[in-house]
C-alpha positions as CSV (number, residue, x, y, z in Angstrom):
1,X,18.7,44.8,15.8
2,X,15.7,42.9,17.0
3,X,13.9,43.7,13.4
4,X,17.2,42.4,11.7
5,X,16.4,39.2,13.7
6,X,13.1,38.6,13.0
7,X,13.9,39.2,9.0
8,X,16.6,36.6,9.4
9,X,13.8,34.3,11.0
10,X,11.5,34.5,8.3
11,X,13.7,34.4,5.4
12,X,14.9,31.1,6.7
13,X,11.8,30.0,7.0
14,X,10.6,30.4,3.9
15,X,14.0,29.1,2.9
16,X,13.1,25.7,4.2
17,X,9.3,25.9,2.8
18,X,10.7,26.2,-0.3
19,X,13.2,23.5,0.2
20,X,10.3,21.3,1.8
21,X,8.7,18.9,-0.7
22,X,4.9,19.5,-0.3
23,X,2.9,16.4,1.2
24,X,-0.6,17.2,-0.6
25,X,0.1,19.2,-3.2
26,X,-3.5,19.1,-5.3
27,X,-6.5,19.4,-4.0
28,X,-8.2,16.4,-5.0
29,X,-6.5,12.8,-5.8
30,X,-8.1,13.1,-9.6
31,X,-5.0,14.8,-11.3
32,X,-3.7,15.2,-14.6
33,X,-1.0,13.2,-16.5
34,X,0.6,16.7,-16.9
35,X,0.5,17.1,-12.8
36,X,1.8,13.7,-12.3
37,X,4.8,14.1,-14.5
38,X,5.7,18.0,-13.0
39,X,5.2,16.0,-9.4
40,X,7.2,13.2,-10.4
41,X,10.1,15.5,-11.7
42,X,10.5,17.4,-8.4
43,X,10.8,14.5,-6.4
44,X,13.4,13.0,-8.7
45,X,15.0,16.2,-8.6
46,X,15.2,16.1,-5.1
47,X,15.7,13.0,-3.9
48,X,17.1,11.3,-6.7
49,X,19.9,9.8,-4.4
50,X,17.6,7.4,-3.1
51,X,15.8,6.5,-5.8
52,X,14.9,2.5,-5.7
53,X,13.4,0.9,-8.4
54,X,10.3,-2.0,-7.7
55,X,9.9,-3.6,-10.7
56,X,8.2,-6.7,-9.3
57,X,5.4,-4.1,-8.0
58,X,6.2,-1.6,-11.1
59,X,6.9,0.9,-8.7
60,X,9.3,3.8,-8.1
61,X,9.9,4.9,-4.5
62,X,11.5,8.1,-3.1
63,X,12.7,8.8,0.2
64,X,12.9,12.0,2.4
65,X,14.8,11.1,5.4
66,X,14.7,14.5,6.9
67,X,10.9,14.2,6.9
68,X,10.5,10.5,7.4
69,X,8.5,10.4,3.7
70,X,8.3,8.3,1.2
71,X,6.4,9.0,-2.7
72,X,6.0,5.9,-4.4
73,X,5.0,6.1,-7.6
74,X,3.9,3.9,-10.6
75,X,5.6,2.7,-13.7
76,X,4.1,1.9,-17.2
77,X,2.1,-1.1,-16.7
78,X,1.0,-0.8,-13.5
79,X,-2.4,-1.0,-13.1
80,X,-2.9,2.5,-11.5
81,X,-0.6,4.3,-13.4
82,X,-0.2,7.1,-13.5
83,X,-0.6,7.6,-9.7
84,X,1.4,7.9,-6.7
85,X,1.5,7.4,-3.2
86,X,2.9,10.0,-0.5
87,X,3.6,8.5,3.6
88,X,5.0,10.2,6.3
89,X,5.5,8.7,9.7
90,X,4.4,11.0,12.3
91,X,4.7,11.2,15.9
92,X,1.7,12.1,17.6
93,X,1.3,12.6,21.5
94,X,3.6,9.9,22.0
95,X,2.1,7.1,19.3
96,X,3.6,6.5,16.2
97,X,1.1,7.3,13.0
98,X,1.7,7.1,9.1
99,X,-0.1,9.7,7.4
100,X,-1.0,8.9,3.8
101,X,-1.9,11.2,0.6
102,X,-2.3,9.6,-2.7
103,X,-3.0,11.0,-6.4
104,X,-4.0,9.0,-10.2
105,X,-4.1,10.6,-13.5
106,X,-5.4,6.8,-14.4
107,X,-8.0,3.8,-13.5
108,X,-9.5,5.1,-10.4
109,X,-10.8,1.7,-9.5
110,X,-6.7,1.0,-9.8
111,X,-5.3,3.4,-7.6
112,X,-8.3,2.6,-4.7
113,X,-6.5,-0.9,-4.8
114,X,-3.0,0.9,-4.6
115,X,-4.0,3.1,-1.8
116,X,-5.7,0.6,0.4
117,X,-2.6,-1.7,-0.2
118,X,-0.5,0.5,1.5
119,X,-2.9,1.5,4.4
120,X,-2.7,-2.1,5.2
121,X,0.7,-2.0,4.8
122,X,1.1,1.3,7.4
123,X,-1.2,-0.9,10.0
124,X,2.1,-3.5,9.9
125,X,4.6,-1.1,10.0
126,X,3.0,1.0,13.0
127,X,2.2,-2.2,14.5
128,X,6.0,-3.6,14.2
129,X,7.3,0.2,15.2
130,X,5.0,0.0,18.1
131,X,6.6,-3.1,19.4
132,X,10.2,-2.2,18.9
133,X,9.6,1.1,21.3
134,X,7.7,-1.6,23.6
135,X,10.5,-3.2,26.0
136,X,10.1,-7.3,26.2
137,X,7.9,-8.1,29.2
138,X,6.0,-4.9,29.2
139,X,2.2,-5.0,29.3
């Protein structure tokens, strides 16, 4: 019985690893257009329900809810493209964090700009998560 169990256990584990949309798939940012596109159409396939359209910032974002992550990536004429950008808000000890992963098959100089955008970008968002767990008064 007990080996039946632990079977059970690991098959749905690796189950939900294979449902799980991997955070840092490659291991450097430098990728290839090829990569980009095959990353691109997993995400889409998998979250394609909450697909929003940027075209102000010529972006394409992508939530995980389940995971609190986000994939944003670029649309033709975007500076950067083709790149994309991969958060994930993370509780740590107590303290809210965003963890960030990013990847170009484009302008390098580009994506730098895109990925330091949005690390400014996490600083406001942890800073305004941070104060809505922070009751009024508190020190």
């Amino acid at each position: 019985m007990r080996k039946s169990v632990v079977i059970l256990v690991v098959l749905i584990g690796l189950h939900a690893a294979a449902i799980a949309q991997e955070f840092k798939p490659f291991p450097t940012a430098k990728i290839t257009v090829e990569q980009w596109e095959s990353y691109l159409a997993t995400v889409k396939a998998k979250f394609h329900a909450t697909e929003k359209a940027f075209p102000e910032q010529l972006l394409t974002v992508f939530t995980d809810s389940a995971t609190h992550t986000q994939y944003a990536f670029t649309t033709k004429g975007h500076p950067a493209h083709p790149a994309w950008i991969t958060r994930q808000i993370v509780n740590v000890t107590g303290d809210v964090n965003i963890r960030q992963t990013g990847f170009f098959a484009g302008s390098e100089v580009a994506f730098a700009e895109l990925f330091r955008a949005y690390l400014e970008l996490n600083t406001r968002m942890r800073q305004q998560l941070l104060q809505q767990r922070t009751p009024p008064g508190a020190p």
